[in-house]
Backbone bond lengths (Angstrom), bond angles and torsions (degrees), N, CA, C in turn:
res aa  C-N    CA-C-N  psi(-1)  N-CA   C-N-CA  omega(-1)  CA-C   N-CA-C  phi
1 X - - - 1.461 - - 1.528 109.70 -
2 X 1.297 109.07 140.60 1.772 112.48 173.49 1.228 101.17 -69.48
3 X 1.203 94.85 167.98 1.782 102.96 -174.65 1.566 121.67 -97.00
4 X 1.316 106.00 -25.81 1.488 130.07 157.25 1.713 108.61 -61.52
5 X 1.166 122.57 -37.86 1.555 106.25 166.94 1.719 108.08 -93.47
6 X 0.775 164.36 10.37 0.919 145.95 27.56 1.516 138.74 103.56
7 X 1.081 79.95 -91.43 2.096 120.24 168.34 1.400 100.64 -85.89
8 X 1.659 117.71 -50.26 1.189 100.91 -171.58 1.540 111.84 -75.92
9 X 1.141 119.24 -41.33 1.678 96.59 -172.66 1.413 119.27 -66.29
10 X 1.448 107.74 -2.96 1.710 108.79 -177.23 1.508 99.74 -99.58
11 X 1.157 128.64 -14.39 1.488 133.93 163.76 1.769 115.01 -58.24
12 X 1.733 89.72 -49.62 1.930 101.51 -177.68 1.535 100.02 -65.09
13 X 1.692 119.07 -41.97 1.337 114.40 175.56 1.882 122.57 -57.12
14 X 1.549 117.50 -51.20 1.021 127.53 167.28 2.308 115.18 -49.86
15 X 0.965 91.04 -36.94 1.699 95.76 -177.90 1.678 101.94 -89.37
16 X 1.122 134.76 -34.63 1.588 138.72 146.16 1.759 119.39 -34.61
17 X 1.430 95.10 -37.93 1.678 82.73 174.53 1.871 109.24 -100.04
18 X 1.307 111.26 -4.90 1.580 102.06 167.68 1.391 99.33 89.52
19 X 1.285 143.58 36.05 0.609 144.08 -175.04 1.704 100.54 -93.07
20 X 1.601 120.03 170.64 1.661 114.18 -135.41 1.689 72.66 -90.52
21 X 1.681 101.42 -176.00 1.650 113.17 -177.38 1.401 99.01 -115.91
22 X 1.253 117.02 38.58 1.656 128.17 153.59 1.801 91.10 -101.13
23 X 0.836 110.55 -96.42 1.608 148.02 173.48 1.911 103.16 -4.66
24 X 1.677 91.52 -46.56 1.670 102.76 170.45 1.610 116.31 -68.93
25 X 1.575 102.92 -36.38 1.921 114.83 -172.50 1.285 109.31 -54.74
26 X 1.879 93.03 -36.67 1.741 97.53 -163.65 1.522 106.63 -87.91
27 X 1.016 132.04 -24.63 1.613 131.68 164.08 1.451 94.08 -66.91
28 X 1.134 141.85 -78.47 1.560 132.56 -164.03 1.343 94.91 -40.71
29 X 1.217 139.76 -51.76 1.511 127.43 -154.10 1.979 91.05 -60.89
30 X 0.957 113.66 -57.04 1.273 131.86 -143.72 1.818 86.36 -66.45
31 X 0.981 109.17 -54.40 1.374 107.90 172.89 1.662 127.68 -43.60
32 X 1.764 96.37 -69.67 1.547 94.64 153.30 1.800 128.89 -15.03
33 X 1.355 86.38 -77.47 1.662 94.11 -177.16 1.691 122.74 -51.65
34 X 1.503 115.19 -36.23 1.008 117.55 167.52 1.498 129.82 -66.30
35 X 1.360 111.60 -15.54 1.302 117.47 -176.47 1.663 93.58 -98.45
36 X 0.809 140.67 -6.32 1.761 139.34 -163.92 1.126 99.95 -98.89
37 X 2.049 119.19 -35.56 1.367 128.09 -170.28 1.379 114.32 -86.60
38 X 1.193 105.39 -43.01 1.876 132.27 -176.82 1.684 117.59 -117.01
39 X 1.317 112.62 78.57 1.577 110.98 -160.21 1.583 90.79 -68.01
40 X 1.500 119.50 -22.83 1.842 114.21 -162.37 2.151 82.17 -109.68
41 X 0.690 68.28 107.64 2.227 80.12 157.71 1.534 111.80 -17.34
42 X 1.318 124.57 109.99 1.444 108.52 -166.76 2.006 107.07 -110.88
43 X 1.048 94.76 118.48 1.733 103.32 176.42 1.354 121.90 -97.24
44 X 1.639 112.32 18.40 1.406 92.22 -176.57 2.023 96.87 -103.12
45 X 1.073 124.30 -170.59 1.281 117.89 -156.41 1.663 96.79 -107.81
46 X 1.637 110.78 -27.07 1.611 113.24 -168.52 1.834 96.35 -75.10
47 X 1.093 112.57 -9.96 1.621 107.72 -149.69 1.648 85.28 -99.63
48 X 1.298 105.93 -35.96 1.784 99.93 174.51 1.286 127.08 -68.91
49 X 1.636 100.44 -32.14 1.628 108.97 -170.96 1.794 103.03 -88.53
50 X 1.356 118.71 8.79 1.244 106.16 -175.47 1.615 84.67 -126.73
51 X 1.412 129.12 -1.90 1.706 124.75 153.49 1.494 116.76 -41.93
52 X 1.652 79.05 -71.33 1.840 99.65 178.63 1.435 122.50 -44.69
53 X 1.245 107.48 -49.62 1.685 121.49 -171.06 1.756 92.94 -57.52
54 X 1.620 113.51 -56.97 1.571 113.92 -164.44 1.292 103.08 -47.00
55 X 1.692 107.46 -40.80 1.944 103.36 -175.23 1.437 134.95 -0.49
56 X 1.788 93.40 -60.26 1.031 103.85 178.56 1.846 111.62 84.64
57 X 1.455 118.66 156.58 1.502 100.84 177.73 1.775 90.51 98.94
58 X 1.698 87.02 162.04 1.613 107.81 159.36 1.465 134.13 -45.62
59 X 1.533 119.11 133.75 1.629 91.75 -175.65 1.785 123.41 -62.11
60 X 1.610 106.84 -5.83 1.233 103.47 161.72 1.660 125.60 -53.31
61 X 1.709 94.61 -40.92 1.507 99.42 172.96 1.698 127.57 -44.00
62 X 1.524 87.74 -56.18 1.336 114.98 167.77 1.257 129.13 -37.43
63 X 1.471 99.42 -48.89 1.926 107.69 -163.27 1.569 90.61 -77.34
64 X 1.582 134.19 -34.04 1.464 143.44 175.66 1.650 102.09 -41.05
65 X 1.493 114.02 -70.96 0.959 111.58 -166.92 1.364 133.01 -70.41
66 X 1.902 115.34 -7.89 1.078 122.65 148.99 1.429 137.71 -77.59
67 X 1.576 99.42 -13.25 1.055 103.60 175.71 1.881 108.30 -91.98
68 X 0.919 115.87 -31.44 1.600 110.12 161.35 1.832 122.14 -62.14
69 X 1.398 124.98 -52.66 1.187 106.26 137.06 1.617 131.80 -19.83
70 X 0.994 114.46 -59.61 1.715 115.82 -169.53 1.606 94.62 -41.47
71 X 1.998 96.39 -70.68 1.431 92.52 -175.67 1.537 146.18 -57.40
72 X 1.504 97.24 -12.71 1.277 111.37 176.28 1.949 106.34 -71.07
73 X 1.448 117.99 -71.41 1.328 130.48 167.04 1.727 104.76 -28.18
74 X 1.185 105.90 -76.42 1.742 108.88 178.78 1.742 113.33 -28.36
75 X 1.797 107.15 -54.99 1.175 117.64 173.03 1.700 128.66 -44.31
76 X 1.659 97.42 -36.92 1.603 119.92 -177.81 1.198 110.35 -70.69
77 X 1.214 104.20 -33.62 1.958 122.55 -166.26 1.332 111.43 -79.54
78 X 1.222 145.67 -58.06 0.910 152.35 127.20 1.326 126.76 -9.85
79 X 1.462 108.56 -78.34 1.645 87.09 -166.58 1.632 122.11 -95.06
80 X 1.873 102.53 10.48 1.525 116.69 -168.87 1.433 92.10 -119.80
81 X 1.631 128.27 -11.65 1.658 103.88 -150.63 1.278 125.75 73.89
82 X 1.394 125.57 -5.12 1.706 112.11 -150.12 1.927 86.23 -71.64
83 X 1.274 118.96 175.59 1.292 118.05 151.27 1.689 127.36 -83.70
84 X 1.094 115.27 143.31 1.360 135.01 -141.86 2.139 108.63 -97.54
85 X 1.192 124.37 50.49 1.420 131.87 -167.73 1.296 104.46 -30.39
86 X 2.045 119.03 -42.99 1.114 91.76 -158.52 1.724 123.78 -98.79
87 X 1.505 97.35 41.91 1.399 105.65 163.59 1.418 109.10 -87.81
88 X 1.519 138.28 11.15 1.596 138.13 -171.72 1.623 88.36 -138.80
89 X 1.678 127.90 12.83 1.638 121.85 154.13 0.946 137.99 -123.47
90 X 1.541 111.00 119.34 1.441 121.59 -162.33 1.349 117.16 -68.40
91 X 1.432 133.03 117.02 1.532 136.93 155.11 1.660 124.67 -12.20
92 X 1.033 100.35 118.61 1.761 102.65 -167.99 1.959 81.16 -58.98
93 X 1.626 102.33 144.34 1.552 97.07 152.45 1.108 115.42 -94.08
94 X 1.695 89.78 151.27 1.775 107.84 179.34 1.582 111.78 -125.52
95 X 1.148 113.30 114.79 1.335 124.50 -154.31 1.739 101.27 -76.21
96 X 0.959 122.59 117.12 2.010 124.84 178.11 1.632 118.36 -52.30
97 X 1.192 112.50 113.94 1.500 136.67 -166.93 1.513 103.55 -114.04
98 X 1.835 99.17 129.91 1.528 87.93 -179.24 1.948 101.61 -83.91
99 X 1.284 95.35 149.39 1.710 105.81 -173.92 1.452 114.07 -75.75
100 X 1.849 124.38 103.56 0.639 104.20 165.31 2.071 157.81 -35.17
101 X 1.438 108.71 123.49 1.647 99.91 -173.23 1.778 92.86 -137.69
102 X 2.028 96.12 176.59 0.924 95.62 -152.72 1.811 94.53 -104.35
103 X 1.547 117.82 149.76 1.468 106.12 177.70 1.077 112.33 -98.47
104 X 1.314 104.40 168.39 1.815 129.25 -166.31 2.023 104.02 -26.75
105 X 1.443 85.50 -47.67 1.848 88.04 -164.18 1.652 114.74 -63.56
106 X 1.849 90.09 -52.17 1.182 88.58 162.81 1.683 130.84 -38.09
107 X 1.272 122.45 -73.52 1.210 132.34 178.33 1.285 112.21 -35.32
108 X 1.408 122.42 -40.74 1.470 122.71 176.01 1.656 117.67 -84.50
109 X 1.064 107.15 17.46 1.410 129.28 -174.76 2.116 113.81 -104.83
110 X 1.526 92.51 -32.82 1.487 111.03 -175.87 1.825 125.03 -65.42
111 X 1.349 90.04 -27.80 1.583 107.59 168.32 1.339 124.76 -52.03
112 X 1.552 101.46 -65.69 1.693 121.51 178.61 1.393 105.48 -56.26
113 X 1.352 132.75 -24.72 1.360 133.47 175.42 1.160 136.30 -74.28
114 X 1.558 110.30 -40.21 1.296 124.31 158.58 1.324 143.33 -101.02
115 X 1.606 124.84 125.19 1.317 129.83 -153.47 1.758 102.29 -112.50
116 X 1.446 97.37 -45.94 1.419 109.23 169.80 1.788 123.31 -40.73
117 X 1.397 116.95 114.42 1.310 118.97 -161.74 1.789 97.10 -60.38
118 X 1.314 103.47 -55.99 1.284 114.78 -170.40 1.604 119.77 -34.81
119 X 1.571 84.90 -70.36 1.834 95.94 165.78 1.572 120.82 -57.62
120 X 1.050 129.78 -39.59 1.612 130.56 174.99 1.538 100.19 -47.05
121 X 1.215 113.05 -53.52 1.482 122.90 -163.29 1.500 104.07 -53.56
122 X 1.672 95.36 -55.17 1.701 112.14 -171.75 1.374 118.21 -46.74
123 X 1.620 105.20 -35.90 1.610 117.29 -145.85 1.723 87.84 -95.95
124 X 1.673 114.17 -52.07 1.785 114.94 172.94 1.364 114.46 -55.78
125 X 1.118 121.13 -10.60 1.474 129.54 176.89 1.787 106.21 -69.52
126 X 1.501 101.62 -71.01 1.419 114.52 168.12 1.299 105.16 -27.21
127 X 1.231 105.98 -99.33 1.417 139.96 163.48 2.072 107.79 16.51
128 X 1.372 95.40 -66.17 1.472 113.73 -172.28 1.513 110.61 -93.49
129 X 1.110 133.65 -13.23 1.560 130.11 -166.83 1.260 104.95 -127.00
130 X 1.629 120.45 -46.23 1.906 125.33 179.56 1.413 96.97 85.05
131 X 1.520 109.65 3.44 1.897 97.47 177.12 1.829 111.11 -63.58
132 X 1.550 109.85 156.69 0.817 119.44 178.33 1.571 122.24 -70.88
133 X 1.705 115.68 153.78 1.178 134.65 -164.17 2.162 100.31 -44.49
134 X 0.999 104.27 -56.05 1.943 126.02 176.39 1.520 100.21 -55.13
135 X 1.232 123.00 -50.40 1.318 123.84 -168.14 1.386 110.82 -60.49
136 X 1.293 105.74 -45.93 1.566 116.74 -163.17 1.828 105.58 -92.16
137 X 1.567 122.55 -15.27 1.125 108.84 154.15 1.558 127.59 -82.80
138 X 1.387 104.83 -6.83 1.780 101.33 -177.36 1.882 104.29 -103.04
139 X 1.290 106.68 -7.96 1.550 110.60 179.50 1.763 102.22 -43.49
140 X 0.743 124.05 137.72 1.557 146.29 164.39 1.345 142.23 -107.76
141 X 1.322 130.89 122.91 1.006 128.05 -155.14 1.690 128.99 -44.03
142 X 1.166 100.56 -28.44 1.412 128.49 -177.09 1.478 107.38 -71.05
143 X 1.392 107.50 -18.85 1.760 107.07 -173.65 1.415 111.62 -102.07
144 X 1.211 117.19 0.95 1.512 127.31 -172.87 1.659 95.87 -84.66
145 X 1.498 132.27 107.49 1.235 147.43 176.51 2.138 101.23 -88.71
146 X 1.188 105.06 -175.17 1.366 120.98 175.58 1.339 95.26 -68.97
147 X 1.587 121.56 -74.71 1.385 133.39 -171.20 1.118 123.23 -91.76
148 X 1.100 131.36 9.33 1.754 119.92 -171.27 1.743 87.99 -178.73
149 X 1.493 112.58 173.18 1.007 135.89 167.89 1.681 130.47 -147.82
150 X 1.433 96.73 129.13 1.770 109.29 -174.58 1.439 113.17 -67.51
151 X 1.688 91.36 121.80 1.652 104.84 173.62 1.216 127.60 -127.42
152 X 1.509 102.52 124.12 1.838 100.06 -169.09 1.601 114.63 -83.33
153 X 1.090 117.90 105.83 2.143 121.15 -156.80 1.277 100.67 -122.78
154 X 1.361 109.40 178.13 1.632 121.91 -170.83 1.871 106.65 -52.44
155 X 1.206 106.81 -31.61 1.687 104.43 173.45 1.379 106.56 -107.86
156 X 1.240 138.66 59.23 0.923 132.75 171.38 1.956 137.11 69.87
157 X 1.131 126.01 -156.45 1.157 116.26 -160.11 1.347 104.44 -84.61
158 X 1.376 140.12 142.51 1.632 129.80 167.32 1.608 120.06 -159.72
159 X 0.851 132.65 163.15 1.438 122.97 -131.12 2.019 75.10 -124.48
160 X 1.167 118.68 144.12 1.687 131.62 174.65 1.748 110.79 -133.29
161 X 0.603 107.25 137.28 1.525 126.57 -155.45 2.052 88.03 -94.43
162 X 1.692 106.07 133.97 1.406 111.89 -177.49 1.689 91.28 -145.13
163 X 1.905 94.77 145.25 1.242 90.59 165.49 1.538 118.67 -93.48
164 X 1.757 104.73 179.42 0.956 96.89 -179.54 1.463 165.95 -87.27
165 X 1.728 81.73 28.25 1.611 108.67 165.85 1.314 126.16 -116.36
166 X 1.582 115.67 3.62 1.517 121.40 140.98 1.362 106.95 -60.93
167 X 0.876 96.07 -77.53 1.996 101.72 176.18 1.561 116.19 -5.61
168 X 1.049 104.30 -84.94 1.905 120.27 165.56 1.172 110.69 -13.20
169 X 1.796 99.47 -75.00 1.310 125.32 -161.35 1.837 100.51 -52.94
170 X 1.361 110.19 -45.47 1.397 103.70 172.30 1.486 137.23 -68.78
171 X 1.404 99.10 -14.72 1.517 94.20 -168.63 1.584 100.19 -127.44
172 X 1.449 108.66 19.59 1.831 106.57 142.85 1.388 101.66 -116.65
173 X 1.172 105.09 63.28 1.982 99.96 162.79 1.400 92.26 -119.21
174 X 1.425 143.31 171.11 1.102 135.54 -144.09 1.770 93.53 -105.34
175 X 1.453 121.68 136.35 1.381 131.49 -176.90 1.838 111.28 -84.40
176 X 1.092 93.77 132.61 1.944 110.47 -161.80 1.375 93.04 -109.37
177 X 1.806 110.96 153.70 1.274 105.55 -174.70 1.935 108.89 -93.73
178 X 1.330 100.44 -0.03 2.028 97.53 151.44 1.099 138.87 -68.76
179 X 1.268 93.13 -11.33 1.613 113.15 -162.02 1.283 157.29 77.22
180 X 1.699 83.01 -4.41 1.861 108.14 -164.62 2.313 103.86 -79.78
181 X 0.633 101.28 139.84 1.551 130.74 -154.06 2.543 80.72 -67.64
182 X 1.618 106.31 -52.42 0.881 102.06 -156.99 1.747 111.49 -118.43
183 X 1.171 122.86 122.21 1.402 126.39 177.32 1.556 136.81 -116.90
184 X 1.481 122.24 145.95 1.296 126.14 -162.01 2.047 93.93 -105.18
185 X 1.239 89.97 167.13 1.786 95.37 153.14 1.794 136.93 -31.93
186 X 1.846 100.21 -24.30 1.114 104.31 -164.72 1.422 94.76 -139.82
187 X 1.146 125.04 40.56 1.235 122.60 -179.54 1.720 129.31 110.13
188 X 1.392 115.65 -135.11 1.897 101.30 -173.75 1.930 87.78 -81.33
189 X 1.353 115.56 165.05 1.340 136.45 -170.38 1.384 110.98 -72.73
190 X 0.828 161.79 137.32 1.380 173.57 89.56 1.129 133.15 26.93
191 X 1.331 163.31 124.49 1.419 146.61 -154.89 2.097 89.58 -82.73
192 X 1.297 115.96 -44.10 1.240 127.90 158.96 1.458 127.15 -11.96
193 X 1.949 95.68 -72.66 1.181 111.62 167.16 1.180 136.27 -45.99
194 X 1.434 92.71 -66.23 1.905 104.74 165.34 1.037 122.51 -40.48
195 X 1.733 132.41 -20.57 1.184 148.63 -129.96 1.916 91.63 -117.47
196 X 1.175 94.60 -43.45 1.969 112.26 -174.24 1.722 119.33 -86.98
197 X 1.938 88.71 -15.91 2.072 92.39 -165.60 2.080 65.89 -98.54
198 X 0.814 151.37 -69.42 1.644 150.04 178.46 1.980 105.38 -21.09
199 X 0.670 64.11 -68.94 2.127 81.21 169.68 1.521 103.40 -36.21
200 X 1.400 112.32 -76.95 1.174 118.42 -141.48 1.509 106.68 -82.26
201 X 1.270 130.61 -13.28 1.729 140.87 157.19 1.702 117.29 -84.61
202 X 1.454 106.78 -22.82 1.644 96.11 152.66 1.492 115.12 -70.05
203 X 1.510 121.05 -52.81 1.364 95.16 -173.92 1.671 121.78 -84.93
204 X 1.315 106.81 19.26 1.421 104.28 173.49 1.602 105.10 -94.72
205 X 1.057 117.44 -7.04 1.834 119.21 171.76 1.413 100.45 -119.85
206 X 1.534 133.95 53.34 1.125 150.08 158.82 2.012 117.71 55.05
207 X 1.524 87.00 35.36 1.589 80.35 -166.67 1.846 92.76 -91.92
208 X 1.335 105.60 148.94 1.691 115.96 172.19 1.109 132.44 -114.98
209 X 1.234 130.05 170.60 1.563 118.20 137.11 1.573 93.60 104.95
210 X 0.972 128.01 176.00 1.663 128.40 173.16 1.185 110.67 -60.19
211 X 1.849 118.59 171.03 1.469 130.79 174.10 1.273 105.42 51.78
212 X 1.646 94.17 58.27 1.450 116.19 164.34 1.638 112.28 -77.31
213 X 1.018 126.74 -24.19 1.714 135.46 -153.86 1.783 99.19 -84.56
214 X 1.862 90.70 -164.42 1.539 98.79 172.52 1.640 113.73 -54.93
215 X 1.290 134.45 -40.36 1.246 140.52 -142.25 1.402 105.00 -84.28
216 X 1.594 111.42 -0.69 1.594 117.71 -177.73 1.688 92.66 -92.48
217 X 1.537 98.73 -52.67 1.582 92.34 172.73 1.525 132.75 -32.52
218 X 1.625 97.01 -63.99 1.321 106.92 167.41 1.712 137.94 -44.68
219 X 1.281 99.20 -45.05 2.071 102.92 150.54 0.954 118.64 -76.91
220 X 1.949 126.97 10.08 1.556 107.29 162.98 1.114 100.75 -97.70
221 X 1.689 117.84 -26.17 1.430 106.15 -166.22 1.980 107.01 -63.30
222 X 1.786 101.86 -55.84 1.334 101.63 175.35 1.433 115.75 -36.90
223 X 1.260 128.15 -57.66 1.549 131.61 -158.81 1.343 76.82 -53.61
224 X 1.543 136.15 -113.68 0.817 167.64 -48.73 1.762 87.46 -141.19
225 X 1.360 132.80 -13.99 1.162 124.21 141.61 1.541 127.05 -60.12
226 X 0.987 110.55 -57.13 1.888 124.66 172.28 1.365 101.48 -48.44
227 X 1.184 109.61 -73.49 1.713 100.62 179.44 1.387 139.39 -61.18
228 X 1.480 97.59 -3.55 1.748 113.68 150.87 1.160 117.26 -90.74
229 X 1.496 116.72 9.82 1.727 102.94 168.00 1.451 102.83 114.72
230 X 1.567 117.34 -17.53 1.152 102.22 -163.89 1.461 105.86 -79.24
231 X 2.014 126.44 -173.28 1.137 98.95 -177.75 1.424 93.11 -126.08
232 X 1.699 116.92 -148.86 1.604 113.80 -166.51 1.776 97.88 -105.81
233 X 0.575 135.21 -39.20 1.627 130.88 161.13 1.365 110.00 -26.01
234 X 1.393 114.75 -84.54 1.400 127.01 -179.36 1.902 109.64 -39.35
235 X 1.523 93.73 -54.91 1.137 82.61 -176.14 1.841 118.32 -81.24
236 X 1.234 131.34 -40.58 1.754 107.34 162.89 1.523 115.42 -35.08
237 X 1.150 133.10 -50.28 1.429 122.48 159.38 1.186 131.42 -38.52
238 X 1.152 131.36 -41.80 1.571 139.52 166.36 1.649 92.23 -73.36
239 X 0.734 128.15 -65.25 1.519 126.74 -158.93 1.747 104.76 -72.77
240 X 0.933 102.48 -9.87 1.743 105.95 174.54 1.780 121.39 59.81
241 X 1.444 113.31 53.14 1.449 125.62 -167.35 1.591 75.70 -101.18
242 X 1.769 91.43 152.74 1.415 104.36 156.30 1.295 106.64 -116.86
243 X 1.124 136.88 5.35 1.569 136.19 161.37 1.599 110.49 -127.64
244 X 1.725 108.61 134.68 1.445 117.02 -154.30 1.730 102.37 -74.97
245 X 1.229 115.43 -11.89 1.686 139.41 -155.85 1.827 92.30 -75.51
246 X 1.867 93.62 -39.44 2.100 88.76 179.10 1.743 99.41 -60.31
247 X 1.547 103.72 -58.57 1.426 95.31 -157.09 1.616 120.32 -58.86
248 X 1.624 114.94 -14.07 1.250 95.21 -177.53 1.585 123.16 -86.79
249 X 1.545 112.00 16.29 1.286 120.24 -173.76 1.580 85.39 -74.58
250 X 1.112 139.05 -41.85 1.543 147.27 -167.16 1.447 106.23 -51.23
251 X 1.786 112.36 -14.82 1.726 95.22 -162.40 1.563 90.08 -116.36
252 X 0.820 113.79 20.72 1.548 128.74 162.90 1.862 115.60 -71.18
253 X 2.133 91.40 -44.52 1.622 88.51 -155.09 1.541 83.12 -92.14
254 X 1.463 135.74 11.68 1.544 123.85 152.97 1.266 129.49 -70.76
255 X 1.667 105.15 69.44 1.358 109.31 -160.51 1.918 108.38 -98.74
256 X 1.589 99.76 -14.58 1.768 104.48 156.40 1.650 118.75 -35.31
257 X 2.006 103.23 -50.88 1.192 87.02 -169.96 1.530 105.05 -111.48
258 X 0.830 122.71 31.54 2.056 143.26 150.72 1.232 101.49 -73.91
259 X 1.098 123.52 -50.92 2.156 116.47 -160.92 1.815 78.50 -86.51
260 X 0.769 111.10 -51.31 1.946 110.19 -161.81 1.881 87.08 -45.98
261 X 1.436 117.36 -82.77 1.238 117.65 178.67 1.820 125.07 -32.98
262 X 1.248 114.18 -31.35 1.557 119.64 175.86 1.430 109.32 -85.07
263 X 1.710 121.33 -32.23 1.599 105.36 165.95 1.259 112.76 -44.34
264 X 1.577 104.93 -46.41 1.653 99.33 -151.44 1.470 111.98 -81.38
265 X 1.426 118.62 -43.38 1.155 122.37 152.69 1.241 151.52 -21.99
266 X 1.171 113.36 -50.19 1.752 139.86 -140.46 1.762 90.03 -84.04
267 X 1.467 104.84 123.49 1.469 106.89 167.83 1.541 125.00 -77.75
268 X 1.284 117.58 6.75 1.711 124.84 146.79 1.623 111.82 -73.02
269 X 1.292 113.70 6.93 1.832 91.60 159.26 0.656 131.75 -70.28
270 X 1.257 137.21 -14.90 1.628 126.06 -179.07 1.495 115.33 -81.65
271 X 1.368 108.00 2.59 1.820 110.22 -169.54 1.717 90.43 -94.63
272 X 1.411 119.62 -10.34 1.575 123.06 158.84 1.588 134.94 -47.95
273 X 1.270 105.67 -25.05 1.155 126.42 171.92 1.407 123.85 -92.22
274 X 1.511 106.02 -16.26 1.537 106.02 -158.62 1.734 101.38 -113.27
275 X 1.185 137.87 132.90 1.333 156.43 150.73 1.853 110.85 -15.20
276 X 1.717 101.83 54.39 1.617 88.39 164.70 1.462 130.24 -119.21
């Protein structure tokens, strides 16, 4: 089989389950490339594992593109028979990084910065829900409830709980006849956009370094939910995981109440008392 037919029927399969049009870009990319590299369908296992490696990029990049492979092959296997290579390819490793978030000061720092209704809204949005960068540009006016607000995400539709000065903040921003909640120069906002008005108030309160965007928000909101008590149930629901294994990376970045627990703990206390 060509690899270009190929891609496409696992593309019609991937857009059949509704899956988001981030989620679709990044399988098409992956597809693309494979058909540019391998015009005939390639089943041997060295020819895949030296795909991945060419990638290029972070091994995060990496572990993506094997993991889209998987689904593609799995897809072949199944509903064609073909044989399945990448049961003989090993997963690029990806070494565990704590996820950058933002601290207490910071956060209380974000106010004085922003004057812009639009962006205040955008950024308390983050801030309070941890929804994603896509989510929060396609939110619609119509989905903004008293208490919570409807979000259409990688698993589907689900309702996120806002207080009640997100609320406000959203529904005195000026109402468009599309309906979309958030707007750029040229119309509804951009996952982009959101991505640059997020940017540009971290580094005005001295924040650096990568995971400048919404997705920094989103590990402050998680962190900084848990360590208010909240728990991991509640929160994969707000955060919209369909496997509980994402959200518990979140109780990792509750490291407030990790050092609190190791003061008290730690069998070097007694060298507290002593003259060193």
């Amino acid at each position: 089989m060509k690899t270009a037919e190929a891609g496409r029927l696992f593309m019609v399969n991937r857009k059949l389950r509704g899956l988001s049009s981030r989620t679709l870009e990044n399988y098409q990319a992956t597809m693309t490339r494979l058909e540019r590299t391998y015009p005939k369908l390639p089943f041997n296992p060295d020819d895949i594992q030296v795909f991945i490696v060419e990638r290029g990029g972070t091994p995060e990049t990496k572990h993506q593109e094997y993991r889209n492979l998987r689904a593609f092959y799995n897809f072949l296997h199944q509903r064609y028979g073909y044989k399945n290579p990448m049961n003989l390819v090993s997963p690029p490793r990806v070494l565990a990084k704590v996820m950058p978030t933002l601290e207490a000061l910071e956060i209380n720092l974000l106010p004085l910065f922003i004057d812009n209704p639009r962006d205040r809204a955008l950024v308390v949005l983050f801030l309070d829900t941890g929804i994603r960068a896509t989510e929060a540009v396609d939110l619609q006016r119509q989905d903004i409830k008293e208490d919570y607000i409807l979000v259409n995400g990688k698993v589907g539709q689900r309702a996120v709980p806002i207080s009640e000065a997100t609320g406000r903040l959203l529904l005195n921003l000026p109402a468009y006849d599309d309906g979309y909640v958030f707007h750029g120069n040229k119309g509804k906002l951009t996952r982009s956009g959101a991505y640059f008005i997020v940017k540009r108030y971290l580094l005005k309160i001295g924040v650096s370094g990568s995971k400048l965007g919404p997705h920094r928000l989103r590990h402050t909101f998680g962190r900084h939910y848990l360590v208010n008590g909240g728990d991991l149930r509640s929160l994969q629901l707000i955060l919209g995981h369909s496997n509980s294994k994402t959200t518990e990376k979140y109780a990792s970045l509750a490291i407030n109440d990790v050092i609190t627990k190791h003061h008290k703990f730690t069998p070097a206390r007694c060298f507290e008392t002593q003259n060193v």
